[in-house]
LONU-147629 format. One record per atom (N, C-alpha, C): x, y, z; residue in three letters; residue number from 1; atom name. Coordinates in Angstrom, 2 decimals, decimal comma. Each point is the difference from the previous one (the first is absolute). Layout:
# LONU-147629
        px        py        pz   rest    nr   atom
         X         Y         Z    ALA   NUM     CA
...
# end
This chain:
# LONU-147629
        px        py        pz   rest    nr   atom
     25,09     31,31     -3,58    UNK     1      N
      0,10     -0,83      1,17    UNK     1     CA
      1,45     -0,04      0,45    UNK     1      C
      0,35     -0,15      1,43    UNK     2      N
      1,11      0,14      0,51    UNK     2     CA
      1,08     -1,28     -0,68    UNK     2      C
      1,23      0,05     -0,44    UNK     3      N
      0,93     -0,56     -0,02    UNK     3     CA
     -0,11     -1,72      1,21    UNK     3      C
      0,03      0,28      1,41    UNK     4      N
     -0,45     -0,77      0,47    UNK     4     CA
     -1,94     -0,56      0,27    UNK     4      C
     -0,07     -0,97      0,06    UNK     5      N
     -1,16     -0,14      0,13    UNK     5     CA
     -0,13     -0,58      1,43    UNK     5      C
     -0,83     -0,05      1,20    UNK     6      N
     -0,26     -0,89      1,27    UNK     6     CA
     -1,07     -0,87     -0,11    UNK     6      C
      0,86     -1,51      0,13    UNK     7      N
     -0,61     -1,20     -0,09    UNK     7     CA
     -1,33     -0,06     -0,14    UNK     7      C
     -0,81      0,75      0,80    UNK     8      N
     -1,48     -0,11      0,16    UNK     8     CA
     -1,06      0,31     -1,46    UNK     8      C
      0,96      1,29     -0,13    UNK     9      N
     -0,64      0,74     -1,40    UNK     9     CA
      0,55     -0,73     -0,91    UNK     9      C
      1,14     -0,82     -0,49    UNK    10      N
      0,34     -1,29     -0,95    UNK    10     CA
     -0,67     -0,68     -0,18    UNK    10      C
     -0,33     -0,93      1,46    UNK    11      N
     -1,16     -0,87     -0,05    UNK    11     CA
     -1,65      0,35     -0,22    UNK    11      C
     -0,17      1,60      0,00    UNK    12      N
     -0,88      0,13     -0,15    UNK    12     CA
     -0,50      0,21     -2,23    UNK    12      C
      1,62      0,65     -0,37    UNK    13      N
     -0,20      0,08     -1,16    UNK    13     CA
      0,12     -1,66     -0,75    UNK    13      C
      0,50     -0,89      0,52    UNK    14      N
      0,58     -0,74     -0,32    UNK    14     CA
     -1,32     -1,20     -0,54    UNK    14      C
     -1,18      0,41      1,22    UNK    15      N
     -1,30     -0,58     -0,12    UNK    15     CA
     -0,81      0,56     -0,75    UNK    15      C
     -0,23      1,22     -0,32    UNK    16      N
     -0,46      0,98     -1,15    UNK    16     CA
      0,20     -1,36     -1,43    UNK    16      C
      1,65      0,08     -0,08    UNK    17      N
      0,32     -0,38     -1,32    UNK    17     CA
     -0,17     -1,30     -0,35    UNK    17      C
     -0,27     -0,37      1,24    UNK    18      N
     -0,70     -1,94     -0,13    UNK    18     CA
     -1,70      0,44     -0,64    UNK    18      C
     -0,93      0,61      0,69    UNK    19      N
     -0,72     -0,22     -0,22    UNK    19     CA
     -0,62      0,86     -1,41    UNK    19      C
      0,69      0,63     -0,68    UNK    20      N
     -0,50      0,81     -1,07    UNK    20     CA
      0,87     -1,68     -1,29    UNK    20      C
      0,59     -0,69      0,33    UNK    21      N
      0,45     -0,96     -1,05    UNK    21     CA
     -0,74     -1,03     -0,86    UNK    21      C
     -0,60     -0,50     -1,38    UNK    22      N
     -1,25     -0,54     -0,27    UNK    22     CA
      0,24     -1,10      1,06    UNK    22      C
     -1,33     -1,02      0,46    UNK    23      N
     -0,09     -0,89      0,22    UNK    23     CA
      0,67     -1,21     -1,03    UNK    23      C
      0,28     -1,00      0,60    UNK    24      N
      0,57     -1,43     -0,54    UNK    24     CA
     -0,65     -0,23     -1,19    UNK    24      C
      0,39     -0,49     -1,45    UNK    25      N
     -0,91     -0,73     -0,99    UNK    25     CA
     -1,43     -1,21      0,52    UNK    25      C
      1,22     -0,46      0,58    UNK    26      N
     -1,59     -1,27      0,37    UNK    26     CA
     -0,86      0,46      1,41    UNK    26      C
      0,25      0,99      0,27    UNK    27      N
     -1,79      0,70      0,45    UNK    27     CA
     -1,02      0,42     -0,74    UNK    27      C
      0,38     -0,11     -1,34    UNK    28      N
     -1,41      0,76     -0,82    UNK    28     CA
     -0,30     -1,25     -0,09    UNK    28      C
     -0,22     -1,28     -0,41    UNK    29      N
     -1,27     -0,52      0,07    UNK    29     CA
     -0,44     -0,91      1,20    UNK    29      C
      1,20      0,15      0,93    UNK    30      N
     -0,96     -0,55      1,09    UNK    30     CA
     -0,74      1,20      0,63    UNK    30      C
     -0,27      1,31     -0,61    UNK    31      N
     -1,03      1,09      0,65    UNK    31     CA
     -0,73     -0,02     -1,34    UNK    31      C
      0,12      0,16     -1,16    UNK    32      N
     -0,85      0,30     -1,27    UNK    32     CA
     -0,65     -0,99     -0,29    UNK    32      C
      0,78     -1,34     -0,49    UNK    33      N
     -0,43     -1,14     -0,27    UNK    33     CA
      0,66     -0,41     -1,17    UNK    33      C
      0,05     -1,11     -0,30    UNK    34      N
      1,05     -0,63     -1,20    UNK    34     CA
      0,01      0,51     -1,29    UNK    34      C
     -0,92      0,74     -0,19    UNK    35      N
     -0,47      0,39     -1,55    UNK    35     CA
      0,50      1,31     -0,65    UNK    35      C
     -0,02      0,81      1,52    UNK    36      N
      0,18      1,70      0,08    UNK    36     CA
      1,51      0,57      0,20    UNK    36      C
      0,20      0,45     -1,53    UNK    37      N
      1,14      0,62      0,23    UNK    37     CA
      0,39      1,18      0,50    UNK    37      C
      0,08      0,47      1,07    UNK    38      N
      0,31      0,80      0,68    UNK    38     CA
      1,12      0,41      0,21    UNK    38      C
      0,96      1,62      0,03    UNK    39      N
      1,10     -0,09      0,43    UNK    39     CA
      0,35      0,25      1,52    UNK    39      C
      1,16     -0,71      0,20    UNK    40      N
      0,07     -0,16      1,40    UNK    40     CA
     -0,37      1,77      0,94    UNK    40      C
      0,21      0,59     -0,49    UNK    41      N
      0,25      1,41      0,61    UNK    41     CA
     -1,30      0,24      0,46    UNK    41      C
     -1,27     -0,31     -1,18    UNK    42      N
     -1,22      0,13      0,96    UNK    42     CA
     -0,33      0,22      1,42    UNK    42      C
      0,83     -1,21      0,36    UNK    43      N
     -0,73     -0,26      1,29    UNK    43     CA
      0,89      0,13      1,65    UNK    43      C
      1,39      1,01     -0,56    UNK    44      N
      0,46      0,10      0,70    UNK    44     CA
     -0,77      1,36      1,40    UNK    44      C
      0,15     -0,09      1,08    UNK    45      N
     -0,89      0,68      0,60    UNK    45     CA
      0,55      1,56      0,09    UNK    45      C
      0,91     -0,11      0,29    UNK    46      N
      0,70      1,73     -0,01    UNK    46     CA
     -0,26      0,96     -1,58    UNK    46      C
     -0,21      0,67     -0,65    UNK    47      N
      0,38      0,23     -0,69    UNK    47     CA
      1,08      1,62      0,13    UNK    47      C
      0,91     -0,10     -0,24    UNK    48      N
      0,84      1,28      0,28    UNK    48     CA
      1,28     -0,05     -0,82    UNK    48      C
      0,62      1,49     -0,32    UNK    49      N
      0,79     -0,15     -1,00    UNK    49     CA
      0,97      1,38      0,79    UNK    49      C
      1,20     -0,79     -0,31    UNK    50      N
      0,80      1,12      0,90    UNK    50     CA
      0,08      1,85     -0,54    UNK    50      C
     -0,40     -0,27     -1,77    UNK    51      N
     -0,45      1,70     -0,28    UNK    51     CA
     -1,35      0,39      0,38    UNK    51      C
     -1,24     -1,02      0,09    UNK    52      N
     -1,27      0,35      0,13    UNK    52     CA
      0,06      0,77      1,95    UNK    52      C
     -0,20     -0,93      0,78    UNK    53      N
     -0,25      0,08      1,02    UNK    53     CA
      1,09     -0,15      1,00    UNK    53      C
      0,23      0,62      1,26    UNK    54      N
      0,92     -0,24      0,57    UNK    54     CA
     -0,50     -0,81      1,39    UNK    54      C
      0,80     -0,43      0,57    UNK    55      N
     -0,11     -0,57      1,33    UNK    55     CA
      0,44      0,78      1,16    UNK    55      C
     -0,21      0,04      1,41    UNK    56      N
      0,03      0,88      1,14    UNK    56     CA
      1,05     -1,15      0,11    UNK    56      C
      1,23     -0,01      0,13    UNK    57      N
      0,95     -0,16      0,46    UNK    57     CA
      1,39      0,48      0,77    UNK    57      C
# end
């Protein structure tokens, strides 16, 4: 990737890397329920990994 990057494609990677991050601790049991230990990563919705898959950026 170029040395410089343009704002657009920043903000575009920049949202990539928000949404591949686990979700918060105290979302697993207000989605599972008090009992279920779950790890947070479950239920994050993206799943992507910067060696697995790439993004059109």
């Amino acid at each position: 990737m170029a040395r410089y990057k343009h704002p657009s494609r920043k903000q575009r990677l920049v949202k990539a890397g928000r949404q591949t991050r686990w979700a918060p601790y105290w979302t697993v049991p207000k989605k599972f329920g008090k009992g279920r230990r779950v790890h947070p990563g479950r239920h994050t919705t993206v799943k992507r990994s910067w060696r697995r898959t790439k993004i059109k950026a």
